[in-house]
C-alpha distance (Angstrom), angle and dihedral (degrees) to the residues before:
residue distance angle dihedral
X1 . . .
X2 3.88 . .
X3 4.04 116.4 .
X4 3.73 85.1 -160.5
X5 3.89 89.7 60.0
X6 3.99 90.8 43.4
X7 3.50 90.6 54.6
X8 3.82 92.3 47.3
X9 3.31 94.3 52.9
X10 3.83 100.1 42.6
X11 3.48 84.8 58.4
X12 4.02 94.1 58.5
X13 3.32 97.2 32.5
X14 3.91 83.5 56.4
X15 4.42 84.7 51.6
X16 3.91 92.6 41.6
X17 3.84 80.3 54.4
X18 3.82 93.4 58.0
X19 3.77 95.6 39.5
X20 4.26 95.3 52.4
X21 3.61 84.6 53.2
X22 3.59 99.0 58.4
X23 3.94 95.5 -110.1
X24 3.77 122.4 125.3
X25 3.90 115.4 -106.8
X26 3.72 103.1 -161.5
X27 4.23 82.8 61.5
X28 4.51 84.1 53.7
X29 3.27 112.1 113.5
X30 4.01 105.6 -172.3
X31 4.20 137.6 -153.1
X32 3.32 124.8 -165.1
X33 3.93 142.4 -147.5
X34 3.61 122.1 -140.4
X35 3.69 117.9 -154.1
X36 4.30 112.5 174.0
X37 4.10 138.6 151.0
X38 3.70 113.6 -93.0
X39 3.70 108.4 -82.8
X40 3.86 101.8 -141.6
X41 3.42 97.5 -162.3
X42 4.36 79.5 -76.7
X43 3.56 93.6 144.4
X44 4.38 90.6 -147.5
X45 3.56 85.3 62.7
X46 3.77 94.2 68.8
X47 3.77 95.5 56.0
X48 4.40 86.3 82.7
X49 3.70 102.0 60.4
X50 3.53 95.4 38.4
X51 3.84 98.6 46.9
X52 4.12 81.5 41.0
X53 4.07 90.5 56.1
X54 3.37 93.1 39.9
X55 4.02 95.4 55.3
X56 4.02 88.4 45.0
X57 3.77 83.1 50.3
X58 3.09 89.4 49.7
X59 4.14 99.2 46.8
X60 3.86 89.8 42.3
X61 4.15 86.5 56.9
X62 3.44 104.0 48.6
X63 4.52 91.2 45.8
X64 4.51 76.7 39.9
X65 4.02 77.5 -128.7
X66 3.86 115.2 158.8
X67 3.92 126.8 -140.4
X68 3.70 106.5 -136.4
X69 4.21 97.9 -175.7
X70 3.22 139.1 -22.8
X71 3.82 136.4 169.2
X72 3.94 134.9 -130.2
X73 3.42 137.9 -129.2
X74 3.73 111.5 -163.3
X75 4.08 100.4 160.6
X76 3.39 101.6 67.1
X77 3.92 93.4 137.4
X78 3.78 134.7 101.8
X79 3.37 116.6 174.7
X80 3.81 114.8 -53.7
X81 4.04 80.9 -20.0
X82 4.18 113.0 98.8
X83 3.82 125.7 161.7
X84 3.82 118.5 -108.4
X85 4.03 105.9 -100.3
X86 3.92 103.6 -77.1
X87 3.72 130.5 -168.6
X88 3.92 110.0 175.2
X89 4.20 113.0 -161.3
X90 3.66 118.0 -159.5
X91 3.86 127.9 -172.2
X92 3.47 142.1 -155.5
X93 4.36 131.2 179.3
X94 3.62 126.8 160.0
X95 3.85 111.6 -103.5
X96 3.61 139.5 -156.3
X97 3.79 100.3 -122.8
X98 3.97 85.4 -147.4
X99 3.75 89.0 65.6
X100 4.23 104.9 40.1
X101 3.78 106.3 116.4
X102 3.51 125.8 -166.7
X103 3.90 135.1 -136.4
X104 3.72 102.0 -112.0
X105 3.72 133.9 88.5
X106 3.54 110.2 -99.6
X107 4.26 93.3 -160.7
X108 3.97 145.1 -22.2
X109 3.81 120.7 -82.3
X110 3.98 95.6 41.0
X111 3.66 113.9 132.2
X112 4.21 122.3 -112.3
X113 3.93 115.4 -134.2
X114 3.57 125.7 -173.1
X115 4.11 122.3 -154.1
X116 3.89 90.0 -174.5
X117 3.80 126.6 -170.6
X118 3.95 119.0 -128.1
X119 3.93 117.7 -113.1
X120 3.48 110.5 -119.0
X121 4.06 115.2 -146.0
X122 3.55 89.3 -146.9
X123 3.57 101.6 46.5
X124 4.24 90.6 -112.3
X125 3.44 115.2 155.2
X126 3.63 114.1 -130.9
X127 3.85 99.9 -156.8
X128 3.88 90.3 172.8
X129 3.60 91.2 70.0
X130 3.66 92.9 37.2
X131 3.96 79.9 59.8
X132 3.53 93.6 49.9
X133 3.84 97.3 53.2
X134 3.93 86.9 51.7
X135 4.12 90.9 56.7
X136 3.90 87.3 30.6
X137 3.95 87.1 61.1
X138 3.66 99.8 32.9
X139 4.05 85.1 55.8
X140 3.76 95.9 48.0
X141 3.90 87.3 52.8
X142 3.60 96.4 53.3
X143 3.64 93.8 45.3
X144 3.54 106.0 33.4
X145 3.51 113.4 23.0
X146 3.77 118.1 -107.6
X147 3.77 111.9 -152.8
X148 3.66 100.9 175.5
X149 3.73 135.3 32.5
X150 3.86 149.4 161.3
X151 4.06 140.9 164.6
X152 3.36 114.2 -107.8
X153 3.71 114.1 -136.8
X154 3.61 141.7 126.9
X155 3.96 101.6 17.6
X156 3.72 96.9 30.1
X157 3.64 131.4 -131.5
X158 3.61 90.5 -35.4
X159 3.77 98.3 62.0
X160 3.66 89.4 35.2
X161 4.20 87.4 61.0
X162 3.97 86.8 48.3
X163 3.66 97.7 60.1
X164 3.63 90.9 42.5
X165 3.95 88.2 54.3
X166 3.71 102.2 54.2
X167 3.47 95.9 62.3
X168 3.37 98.9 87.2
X169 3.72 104.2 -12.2
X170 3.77 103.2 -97.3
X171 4.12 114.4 140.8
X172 3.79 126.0 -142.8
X173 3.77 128.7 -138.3
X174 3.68 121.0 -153.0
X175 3.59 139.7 -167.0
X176 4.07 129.9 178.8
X177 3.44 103.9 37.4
X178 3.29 130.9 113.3
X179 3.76 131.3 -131.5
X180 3.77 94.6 -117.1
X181 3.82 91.6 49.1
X182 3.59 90.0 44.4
X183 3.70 91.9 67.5
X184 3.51 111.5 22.4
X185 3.87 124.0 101.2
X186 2.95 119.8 -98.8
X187 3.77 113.0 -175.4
X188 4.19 112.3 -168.2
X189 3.92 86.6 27.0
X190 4.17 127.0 126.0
């Protein structure tokens, strides 16, 4: 719906990535894909990639990330057929391999915490709190010993708890949650 918001997001989702695997997200340094309709000279078509470069510029400013490379990919048109407007965020950070955790459920009995973002009415993006999940987690894993994690994003919490249960076949059971926050996005969330 907005390729300013997709880009955004990409770019936290590509942080939120770093920081559920134990790595440290101010060290990231990010590239990005680019994958947009044919412009044709049709000056309306420009609008997406700019508006999608300008929200990754603007995700990558507020986290004071830097892209490093990226590629583009201007032709994605057959026909009548054209890709929706696409901006892909990768990101790398060096890592203690001591402190990489993985999605999955290690065993039963473990306790399920939720660092949730806030849903914004107007669609703002409140990177500051975004930013204060990342330190919130990376605290609570120093202190207290984190054994699983994942980024919630599209899907919600609920898809977020499947992944983490197919590992190695161990459920979850939750309680206080509603269905809306169950499923909705939450981009910067743990």
């Amino acid at each position: 719906w907005s390729p300013f918001h997709g880009a955004a997001y990409a770019v936290i989702e590509a942080l939120a990535r770093i920081v559920a695997t134990g790595g440290e997200w101010q060290k990231a340094r990010m590239s990005f894909q680019e994958y947009f309709e044919r412009l044709d000279n049709i000056p309306e078509r420009f609008g997406k990639p700019v508006a999608a470069l300008l929200g990754s510029i603007d995700a990558q400013k507020a986290f004071n990330v830097p892209s490093i490379g990226g590629k583009d990919s201007m032709s994605g048109s057959f026909n009548d057929l054209h890709v929706p407007p696409t901006l892909i965020a990768f990101a790398v950070s060096p890592v203690n391999c001591q402190a990489v955790l993985s999605p999955e459920f290690k065993e039963s009995g473990e306790y399920i915490y939720l660092l949730p973002v806030k849903e914004d009415p107007t669609s703002k993006i409140d990177y500051s709190a975004i930013i204060e999940n990342f330190n919130t987690f990376k605290e609570i894993q120093q202190n207290h010993g984190i054994t699983a994690a994942i980024s919630v994003r599209q899907g919600g919490v609920a898809k977020a708890l499947g992944v983490m249960s197919f590992g190695n076949r161990v459920g979850a059971n939750i309680e206080n949650i509603s269905a809306h926050d169950l499923f909705r996005p939450q981009y910067g969330a743990f």
